[in-house]
C-alpha positions as CSV (number, residue, x, y, z in Angstrom):
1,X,89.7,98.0,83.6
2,X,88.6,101.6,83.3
3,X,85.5,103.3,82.5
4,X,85.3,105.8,80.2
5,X,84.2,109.2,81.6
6,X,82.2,111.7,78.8
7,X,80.8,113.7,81.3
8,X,81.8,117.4,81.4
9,X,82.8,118.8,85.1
10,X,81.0,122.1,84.8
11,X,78.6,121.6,82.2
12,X,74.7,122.5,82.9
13,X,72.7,118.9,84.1
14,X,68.8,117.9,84.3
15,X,67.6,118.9,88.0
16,X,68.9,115.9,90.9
17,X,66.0,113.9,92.2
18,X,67.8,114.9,96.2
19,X,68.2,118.5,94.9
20,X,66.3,121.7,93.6
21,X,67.9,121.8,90.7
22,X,70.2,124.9,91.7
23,X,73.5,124.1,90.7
24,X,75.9,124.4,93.9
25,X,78.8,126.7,94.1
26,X,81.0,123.9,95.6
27,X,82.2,120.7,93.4
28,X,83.4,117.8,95.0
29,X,86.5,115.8,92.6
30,X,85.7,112.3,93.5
31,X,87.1,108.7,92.2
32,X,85.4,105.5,92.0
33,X,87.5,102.2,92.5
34,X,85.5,98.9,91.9
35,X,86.8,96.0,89.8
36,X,82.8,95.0,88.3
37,X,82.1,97.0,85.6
38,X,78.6,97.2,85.9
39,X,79.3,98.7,89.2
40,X,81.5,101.1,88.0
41,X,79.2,102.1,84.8
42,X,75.9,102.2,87.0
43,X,77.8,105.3,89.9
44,X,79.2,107.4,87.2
45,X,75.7,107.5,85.6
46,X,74.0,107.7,88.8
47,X,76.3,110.5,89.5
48,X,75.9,112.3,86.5
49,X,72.5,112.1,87.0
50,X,71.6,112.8,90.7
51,X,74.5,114.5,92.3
52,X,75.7,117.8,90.3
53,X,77.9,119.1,93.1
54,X,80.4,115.7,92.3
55,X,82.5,115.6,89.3
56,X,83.9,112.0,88.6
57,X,87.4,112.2,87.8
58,X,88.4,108.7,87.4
59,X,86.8,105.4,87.7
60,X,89.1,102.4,87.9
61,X,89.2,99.0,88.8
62,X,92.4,99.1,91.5
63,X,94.0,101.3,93.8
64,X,97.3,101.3,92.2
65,X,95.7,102.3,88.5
66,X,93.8,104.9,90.2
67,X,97.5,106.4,91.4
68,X,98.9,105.8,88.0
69,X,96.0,108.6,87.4
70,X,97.6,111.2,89.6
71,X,94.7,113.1,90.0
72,X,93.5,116.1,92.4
73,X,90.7,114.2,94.8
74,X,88.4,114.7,97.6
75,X,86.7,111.2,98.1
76,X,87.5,107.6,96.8
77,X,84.4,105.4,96.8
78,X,86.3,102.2,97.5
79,X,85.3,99.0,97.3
80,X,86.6,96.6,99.8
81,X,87.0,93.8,98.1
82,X,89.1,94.0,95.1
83,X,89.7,90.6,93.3
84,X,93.5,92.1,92.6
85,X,94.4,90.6,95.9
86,X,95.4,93.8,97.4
87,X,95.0,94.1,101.2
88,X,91.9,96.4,101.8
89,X,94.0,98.4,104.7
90,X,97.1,99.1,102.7
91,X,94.4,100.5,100.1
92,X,93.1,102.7,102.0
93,X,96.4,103.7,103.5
94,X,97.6,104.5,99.7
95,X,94.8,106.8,99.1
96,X,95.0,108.6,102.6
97,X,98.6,109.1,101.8
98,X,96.9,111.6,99.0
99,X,94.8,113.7,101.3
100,X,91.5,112.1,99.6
101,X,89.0,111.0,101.8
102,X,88.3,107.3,101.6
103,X,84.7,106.2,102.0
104,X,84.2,102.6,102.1
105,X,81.8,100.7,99.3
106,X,81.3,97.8,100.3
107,X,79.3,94.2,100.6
108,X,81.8,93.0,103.6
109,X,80.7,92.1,107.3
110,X,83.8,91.3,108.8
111,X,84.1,93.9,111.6
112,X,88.0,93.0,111.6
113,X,88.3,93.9,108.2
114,X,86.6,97.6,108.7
115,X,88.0,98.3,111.9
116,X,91.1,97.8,110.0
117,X,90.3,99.7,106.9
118,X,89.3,102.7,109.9
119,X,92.0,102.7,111.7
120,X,94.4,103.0,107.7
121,X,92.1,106.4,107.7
122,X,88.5,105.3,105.9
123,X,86.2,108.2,106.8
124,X,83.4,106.3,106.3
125,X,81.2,103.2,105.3
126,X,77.7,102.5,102.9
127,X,76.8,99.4,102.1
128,X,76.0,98.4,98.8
129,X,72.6,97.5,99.8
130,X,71.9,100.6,101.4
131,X,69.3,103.3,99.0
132,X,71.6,105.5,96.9
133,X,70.3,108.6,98.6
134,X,72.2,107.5,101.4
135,X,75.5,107.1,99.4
136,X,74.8,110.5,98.0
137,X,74.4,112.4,101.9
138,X,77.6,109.7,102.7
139,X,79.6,111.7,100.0
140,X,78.5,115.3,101.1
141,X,79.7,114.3,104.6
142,X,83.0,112.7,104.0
143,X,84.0,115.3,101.1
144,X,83.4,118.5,104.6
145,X,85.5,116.6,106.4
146,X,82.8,114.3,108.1
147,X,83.0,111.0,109.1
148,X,79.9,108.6,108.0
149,X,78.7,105.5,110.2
150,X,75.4,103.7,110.6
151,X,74.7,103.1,113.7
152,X,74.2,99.2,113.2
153,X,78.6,100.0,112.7
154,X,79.3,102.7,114.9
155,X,78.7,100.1,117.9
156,X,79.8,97.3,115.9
157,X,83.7,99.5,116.0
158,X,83.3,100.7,119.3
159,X,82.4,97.5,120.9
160,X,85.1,95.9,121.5
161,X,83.8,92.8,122.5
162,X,83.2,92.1,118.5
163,X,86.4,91.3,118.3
164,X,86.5,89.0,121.6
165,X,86.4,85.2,120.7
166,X,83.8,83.9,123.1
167,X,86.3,80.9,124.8
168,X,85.4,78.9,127.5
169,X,87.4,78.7,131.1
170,X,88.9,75.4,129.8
171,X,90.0,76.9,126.4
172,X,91.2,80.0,127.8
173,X,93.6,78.2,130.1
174,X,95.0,76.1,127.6
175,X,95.6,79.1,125.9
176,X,97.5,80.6,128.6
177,X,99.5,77.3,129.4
178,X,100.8,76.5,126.0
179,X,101.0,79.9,124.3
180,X,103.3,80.9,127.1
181,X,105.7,78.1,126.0
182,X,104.2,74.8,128.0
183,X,104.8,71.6,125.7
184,X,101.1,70.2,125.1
185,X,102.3,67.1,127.5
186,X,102.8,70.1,130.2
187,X,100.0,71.5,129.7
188,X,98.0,68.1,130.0
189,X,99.1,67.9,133.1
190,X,98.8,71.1,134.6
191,X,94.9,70.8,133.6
192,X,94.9,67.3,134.7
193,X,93.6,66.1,131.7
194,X,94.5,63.9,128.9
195,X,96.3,66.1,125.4
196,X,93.7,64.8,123.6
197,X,91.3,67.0,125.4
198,X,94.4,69.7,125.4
199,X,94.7,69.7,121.9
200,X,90.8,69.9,121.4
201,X,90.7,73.1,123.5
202,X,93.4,74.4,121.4
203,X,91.4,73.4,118.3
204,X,88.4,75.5,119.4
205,X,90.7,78.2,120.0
206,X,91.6,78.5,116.8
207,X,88.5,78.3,115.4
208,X,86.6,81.1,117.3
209,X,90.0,83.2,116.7
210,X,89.5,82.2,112.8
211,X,85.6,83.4,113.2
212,X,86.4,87.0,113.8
213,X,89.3,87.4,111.5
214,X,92.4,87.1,113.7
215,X,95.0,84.7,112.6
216,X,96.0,82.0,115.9
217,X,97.2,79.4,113.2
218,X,100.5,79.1,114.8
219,X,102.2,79.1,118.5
220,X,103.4,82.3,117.9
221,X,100.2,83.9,116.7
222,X,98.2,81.9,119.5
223,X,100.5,84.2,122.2
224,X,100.0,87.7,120.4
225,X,96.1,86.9,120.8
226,X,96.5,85.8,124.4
227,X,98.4,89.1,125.0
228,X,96.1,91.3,122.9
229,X,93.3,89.9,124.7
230,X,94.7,90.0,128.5
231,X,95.1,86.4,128.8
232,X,99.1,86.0,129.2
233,X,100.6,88.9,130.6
234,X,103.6,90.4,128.4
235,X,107.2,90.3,129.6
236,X,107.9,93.4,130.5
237,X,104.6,93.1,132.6
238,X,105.3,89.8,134.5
């Protein structure tokens, strides 16, 4: 799914409702990637409208048909969530990869998910609840080279503790025990309690790992959170 763009990039517009109506000597090339339609429709017309300074080169409903496109651009509006199943870093990546700046479109409030999407390259984040005059300054900023946060997510990334699963003593020290190779028995013992109780703890475990969007489904993924997380110590550190 594509949208049709009509628009011409240096044709005369009505004044921008944010602007004077002056037409600016700089014109950022930017990309829209969204896979609802409406969506899609409803920013190239805002666009058109409001924001002279941005010609909309293509507007697509996946990363990979926007690089089919092989287009000259300065931002991707991205949305997050693409029903294509495409993993939201790698997307980001891809587009990076081009020298575009990728600024984040998106409904999403998993911190793991961002912080991931942010550390691919995303310059920046609106939600799609936030007023379109803030999409429009989010544009300006990313297309200079900018980067553009709230400050309800600039804390949100920089606190680490978001992405902390809140365990108890007891959980914690199950974790330790059994992700650093204790049979459950074992490790029923070394707490001095029963492995019903053990496997309970581990339970929870997973759960508050599951909550902030780490995977601890499996022994192995249990001991990369423990060791992410300062709870077992790695080998070359023991």
């Amino acid at each position: 799914m594509s949208v049709s763009i009509t628009r011409k990039g240096d044709g005369p517009k009505s004044p921008s409702v944010w602007e004077s109506g002056v037409m600016p000597a700089q014109r950022w090339r930017v990309a829209f990637v969204d896979d609802h339609k409406i969506t899609l429709e409803g920013l190239v017309n805002f666009f058109d409208r409001e924001m002279p300074e941005v010609v909309v080169t293509v507007a697509v409903a996946s990363v990979q048909q926007l690089l089919e496109h092989r287009d000259d651009i300065d931002v991707v509006l991205l949305d997050v969530e693409l029903r294509d199943g495409s993993a939201p870093e790698s997307n980001v990546a891809a587009l990076a990869a081009l020298g575009a700046r990728v600024l984040l479109y998106t409904q999403v409030t998993s911190t793991v998910v961002i912080q991931r999407c942010v550390k691919a390259g995303a310059a920046g984040i609106v939600g799609k609840e936030e007023d379109p005059h803030v999409l429009v300054q989010a544009i300006r900023e990313v297309a200079i080279g900018e980067p553009w946060l709230n400050a309800e997510w600039a804390a949100a990334l920089t606190n680490d503790t978001t992405l902390m699963p809140n365990l108890s003593p007891r959980e914690a020290e199950a974790l330790q025990l059994y992700a650093t190779g204790l049979p459950m028995k074992n490790v029923a013992t070394a707490m001095g309690v029963a492995m019903d109780t053990v496997s309970t703890h581990l339970k929870h475990v997973r759960e508050k790992y599951a909550r902030i969007g780490r995977d601890a489904r499996t022994k192995s993924e249990l001991y990369v959170r423990a060791v992410e997380d300062g709870i077992v110590q790695p080998p070359a550190a023991r």
